[in-house]
C-alpha positions in Angstrom: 90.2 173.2 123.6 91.9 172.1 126.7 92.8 168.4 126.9 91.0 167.8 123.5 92.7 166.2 120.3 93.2 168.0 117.1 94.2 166.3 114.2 95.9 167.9 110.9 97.3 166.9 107.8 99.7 169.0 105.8 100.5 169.8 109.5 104.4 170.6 108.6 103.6 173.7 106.0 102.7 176.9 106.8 98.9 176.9 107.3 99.6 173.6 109.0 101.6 174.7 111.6 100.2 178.1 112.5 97.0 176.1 113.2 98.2 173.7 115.4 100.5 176.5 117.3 96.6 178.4 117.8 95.3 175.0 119.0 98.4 173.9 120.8 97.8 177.3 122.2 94.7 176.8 123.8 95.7 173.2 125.6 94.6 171.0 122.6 96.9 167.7 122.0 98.0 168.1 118.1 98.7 165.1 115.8 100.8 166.7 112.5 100.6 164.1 109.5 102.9 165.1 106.9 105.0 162.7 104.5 108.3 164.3 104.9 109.8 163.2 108.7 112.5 165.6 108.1 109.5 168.3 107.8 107.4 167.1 110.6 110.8 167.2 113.0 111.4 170.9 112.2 107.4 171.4 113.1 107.7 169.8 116.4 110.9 171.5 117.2 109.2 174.8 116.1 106.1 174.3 117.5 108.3 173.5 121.2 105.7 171.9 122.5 107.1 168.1 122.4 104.8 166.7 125.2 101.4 167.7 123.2 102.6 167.0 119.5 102.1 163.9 118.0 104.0 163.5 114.7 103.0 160.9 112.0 104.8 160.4 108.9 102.1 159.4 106.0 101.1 159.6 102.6 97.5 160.5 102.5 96.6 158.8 99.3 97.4 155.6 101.2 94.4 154.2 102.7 96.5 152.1 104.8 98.4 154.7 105.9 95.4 156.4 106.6 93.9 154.5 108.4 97.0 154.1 110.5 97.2 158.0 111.3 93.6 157.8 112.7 94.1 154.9 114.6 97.5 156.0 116.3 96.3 159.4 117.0 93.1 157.7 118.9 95.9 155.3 120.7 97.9 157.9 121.6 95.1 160.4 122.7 91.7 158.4 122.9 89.7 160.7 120.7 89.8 163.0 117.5 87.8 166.3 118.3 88.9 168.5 115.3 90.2 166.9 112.1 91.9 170.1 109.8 91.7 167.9 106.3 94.5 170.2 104.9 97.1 168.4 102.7 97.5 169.6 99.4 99.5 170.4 96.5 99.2 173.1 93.6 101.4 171.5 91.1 102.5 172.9 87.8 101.2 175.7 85.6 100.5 174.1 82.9 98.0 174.2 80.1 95.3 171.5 79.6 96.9 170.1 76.5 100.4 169.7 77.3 99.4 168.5 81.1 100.7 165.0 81.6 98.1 162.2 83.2 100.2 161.2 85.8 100.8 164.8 87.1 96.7 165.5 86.8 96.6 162.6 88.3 99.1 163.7 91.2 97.2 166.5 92.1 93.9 165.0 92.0 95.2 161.8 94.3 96.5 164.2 97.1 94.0 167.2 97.1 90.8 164.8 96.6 91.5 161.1 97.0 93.5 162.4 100.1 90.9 164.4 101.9 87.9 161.7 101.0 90.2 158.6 102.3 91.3 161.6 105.6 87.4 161.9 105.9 86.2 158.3 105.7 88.2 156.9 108.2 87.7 159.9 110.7 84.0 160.2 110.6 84.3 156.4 111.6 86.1 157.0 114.5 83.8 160.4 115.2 80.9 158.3 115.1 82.5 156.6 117.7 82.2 159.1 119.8 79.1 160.8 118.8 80.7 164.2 117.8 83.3 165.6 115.9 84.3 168.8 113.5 86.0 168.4 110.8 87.4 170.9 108.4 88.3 170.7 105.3 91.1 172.7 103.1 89.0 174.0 99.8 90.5 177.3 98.2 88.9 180.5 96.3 89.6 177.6 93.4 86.5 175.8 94.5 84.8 178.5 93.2 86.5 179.8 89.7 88.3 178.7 86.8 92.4 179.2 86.4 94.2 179.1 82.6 97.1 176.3 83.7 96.0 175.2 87.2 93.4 172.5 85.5 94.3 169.9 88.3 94.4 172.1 91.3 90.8 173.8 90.4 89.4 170.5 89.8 90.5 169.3 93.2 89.3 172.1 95.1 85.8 172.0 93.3 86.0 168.5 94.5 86.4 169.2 97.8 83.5 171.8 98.0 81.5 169.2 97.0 82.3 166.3 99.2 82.3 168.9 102.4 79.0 169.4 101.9 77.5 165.7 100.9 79.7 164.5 104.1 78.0 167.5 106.0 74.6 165.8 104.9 75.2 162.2 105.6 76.8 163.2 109.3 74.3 166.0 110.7 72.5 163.0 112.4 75.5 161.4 114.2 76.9 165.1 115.7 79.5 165.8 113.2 80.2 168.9 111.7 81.8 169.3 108.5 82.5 172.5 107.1 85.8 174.0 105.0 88.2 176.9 104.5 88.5 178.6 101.0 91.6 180.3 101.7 93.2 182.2 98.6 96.4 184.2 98.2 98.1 183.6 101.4 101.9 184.1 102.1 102.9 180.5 102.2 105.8 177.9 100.4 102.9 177.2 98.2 102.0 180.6 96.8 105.5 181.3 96.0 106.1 177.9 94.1 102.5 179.4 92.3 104.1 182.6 91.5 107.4 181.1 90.1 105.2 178.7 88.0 103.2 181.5 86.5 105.8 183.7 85.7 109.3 181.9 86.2 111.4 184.8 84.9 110.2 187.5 87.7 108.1 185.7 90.4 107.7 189.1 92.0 105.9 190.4 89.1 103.1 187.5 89.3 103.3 188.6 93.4 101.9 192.0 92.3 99.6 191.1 89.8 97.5 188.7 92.2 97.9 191.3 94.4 95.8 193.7 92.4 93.1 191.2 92.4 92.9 191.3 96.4 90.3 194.1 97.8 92.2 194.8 101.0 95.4 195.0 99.6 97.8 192.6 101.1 98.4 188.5 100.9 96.3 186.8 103.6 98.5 184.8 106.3 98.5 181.2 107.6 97.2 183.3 111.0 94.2 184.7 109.0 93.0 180.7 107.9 94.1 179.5 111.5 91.5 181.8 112.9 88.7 180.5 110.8 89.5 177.0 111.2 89.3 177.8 114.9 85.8 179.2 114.6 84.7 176.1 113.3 86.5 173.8 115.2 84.5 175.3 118.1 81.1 175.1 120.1 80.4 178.7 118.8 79.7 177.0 115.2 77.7 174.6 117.0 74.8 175.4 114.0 77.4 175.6 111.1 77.9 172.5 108.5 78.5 172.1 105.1 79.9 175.5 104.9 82.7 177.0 102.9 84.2 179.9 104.7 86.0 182.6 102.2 89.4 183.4 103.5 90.3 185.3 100.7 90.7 189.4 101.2 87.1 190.5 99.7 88.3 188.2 96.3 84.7 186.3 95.8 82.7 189.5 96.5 84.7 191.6 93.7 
């Protein structure tokens, strides 16, 4: 990855900044997009690597603001190698019939309207170039249903869908678009999960999804890092539209 340009949304949260430290790592310049600056500041000076970090304060259901991301991170570095399309949120756990529009509609703006405006304006810049990977931030929720995480599963079902019609439409042009389906890992957003499931004693919801892990243990942002890594790389030079379980042995059980 030396000298090439990696850019990540989300890039301030947990899964966020353990990939761009593994990319950082291996000589890449990073671009964090987050849309908290008093976030992205703490990244950078945790990630202590000023001179290689780009940080860009945006909300990615802006398509202006999109669009500006792409276009400063190319400015500032001339290309986009690897796009991690990672922003997301769980919201609340809430049932169906009490779930308010505008929160549905919350979810669904950041963890799908967000990664199809992140895509559209990088695979124009990719074909550009004539190469690209991108990756794209699905979840074991792509997969399953959830009593009281309506928005969330829809949005990740979303997402494993426009992965792999974007994987079809780019093949041709040398773009590569493939996506994580992390699930349980020890992150800000699995503990705001827990609390919503079971606000009176978090811990108790810890150990019950837990249970429902094979190997025993909550994943890390380390164990989706790696992943995205993989297919950020020439060694998935044959890989696209794929979703990639990060998820403990959960989808085999």
């Amino acid at each position: 990855m030396q000298g090439k340009t990696v850019l990540i949304t989300g890039g301030a949260g947990g899964i966020g900044m353990e990939t761009a430290k593994a990319f950082l790592d291996d000589g890449a310049n990073v671009a964090l997009v987050d849309i908290s600056a008093d976030a992205l500041k703490n990244a950078k000076d945790k990630l202590n690597q000023p001179d290689k970090i780009l940080t860009i304060e945006a909300d990615v259901t802006n398509e202006a603001e999109v669009k500006q991301y792409v276009d400063e991170t190319v400015e500032t570095y001339g290309s986009i190698d690897v796009f991690f399309n990672n922003a997301a949120i769980a919201g609340p756990a809430t049932p169906i019939k009490e779930l308010e529009k505008d929160t549905f509609e919350q979810i669904m703006g950041i963890n799908t309207t967000g990664v199809f405006l992140g895509m559209k304006h990088v695979i124009q810049q990719m074909e550009k170039q004539g190469y690209g990977s991108i990756i794209n931030a699905a979840s074991n929720a792509a997969y399953i249903g959830s009593a009281n995480m309506v928005g969330y599963i829809a949005s990740k079902h979303a997402v494993a869908g426009m992965t792999k019609t974007a994987a079809l439409e780019e093949a041709s042009h040398g773009i590569r678009i493939n996506a994580v389906a992390p699930a349980a890992i020890d992150t800000n957003m699995l503990t705001g999960i827990q609390e919503n499931l079971s606000p009176d004693d978090p811990n108790a919801a810890a150990e019950a999804i837990k249970q429902g892990i094979p190997v025993g243990r909550f994943g890390t942002p380390k164990d989706v890092s790696a992943v995205v890594k993989f297919l950020a790389s020439d060694e998935a030079a044959f890989v696209t539209g794929s979703l990639y379980n990060v998820d403990g042995g959960m989808q085999a059980d």
